[in-house]
C-alpha positions, 0 to 999 in steps of 0.5 A: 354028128349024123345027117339025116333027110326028112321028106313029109307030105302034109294031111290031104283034108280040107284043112290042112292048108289052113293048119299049114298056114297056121303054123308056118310062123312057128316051124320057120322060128324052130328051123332058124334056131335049128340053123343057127346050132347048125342042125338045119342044113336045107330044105323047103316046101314040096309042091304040087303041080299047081304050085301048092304046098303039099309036104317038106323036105329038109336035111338035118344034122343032129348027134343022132335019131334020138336027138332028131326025134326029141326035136320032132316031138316038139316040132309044129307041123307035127304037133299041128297035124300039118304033116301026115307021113314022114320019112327020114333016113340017115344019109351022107350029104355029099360036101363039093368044098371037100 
């Protein structure tokens, strides 16, 4: 299994907060069943200065980026324009009970 970090910034357009909201639900739904496979190891919203969601973050597991972008085809925020711009990268969470 590979870890990866996702770092998305959301559309800046007038609706993109709207579409955010609209489909929050269904991404927190996906994300616990990432969890509970043990494919979602954390994340959360990036905010603004003033406290807005403008983009997430998250660090996944998954055998490897083909698996991470079958997942991505499916997931809301992409499918609902909620993000804009993202990045992922393979990375090596450090573990402190090692």
């Amino acid at each position: 299994m590979k870890q990866y970090a996702l770092v998305a910034y959301d559309y800046t357009d007038d609706e993109a907060l709207d579409r955010r909201l609209a489909n929050r639900d269904a991404h927190l739904a996906g994300v616990r069943a990432l969890a509970s496979q043990g494919k979602f190891l954390s994340g959360g919203a990036i905010l603004n200065d003033d406290g807005k969601m403008i983009g997430s973050n998250a660090h996944f597991r998954f055998s490897d980026r083909q698996e991470l972008d079958a997942w991505l085809e499916t997931e809301p925020y992409m499918t609902g324009r909620v993000w804009e711009r993202v990045d992922i990268r393979e990375v090596k969470l450090f573990d402190p009970h090692a």
